[in-house]
C-alpha positions in Angstrom: 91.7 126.3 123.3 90.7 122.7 122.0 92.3 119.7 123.4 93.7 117.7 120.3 93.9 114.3 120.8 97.4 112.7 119.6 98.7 109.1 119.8 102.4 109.0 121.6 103.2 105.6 121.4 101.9 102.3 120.1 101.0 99.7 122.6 101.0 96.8 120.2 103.1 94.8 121.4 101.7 94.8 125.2 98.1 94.1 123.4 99.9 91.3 121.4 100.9 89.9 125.2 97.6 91.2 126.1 95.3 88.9 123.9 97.9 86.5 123.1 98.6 86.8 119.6 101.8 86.4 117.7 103.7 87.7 115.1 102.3 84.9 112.7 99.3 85.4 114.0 99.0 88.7 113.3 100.8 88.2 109.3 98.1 85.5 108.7 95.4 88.1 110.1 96.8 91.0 108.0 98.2 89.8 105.2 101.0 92.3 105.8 104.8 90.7 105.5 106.3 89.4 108.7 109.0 92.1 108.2 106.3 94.8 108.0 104.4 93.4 111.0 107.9 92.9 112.9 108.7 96.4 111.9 105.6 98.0 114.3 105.6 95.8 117.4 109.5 96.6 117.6 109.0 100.2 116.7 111.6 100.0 114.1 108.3 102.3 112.3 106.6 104.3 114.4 104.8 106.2 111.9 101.6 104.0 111.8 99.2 105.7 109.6 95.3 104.9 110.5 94.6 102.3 107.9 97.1 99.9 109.4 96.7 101.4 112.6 92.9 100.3 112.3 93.9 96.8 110.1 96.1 96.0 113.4 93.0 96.7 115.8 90.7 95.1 113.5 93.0 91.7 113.5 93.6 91.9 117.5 89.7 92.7 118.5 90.7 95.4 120.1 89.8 99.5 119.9 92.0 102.2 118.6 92.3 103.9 121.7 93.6 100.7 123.3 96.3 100.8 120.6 98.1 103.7 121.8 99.2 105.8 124.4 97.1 109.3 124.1 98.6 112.7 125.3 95.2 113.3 127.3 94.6 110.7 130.0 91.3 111.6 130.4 88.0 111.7 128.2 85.9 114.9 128.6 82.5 114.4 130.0 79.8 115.5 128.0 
């Protein structure tokens, strides 16, 4: 059986602390509303599909897998 990798949870609010960006920040990085932004980093939606999952990352400077919590804590060697 394949492992399937799935995202649990979002960290972007820890990576917002993380890197030190801001709501505005991210808005003006975006161009998404400040409700929409507000919406995801106080998972009012947690449904983030992987365009704005990637716009987020993209806008931070920081990797997809940073953005969330995975269900598999470990990469598989190759």
């Amino acid at each position: 059986m394949k492992k399937q990798w799935k995202p649990i949870d979002s960290k972007l609010n820890q990576l917002m602390y993380e890197y030190d960006i801001t709501v505005n920040d991210l808005v003006k990085r975006t161009g998404y509303t400040k409700q929409r932004v507000n919406d995801y980093v106080n998972v009012i939606k947690s449904n983030m599909n992987i365009g704005t999952a990637m716009t987020f990352t993209d806008a931070i400077g920081c990797s997809m897998e940073e953005l969330y919590v995975w269900n598999h804590k470990e990469r598989r060697k190759p």
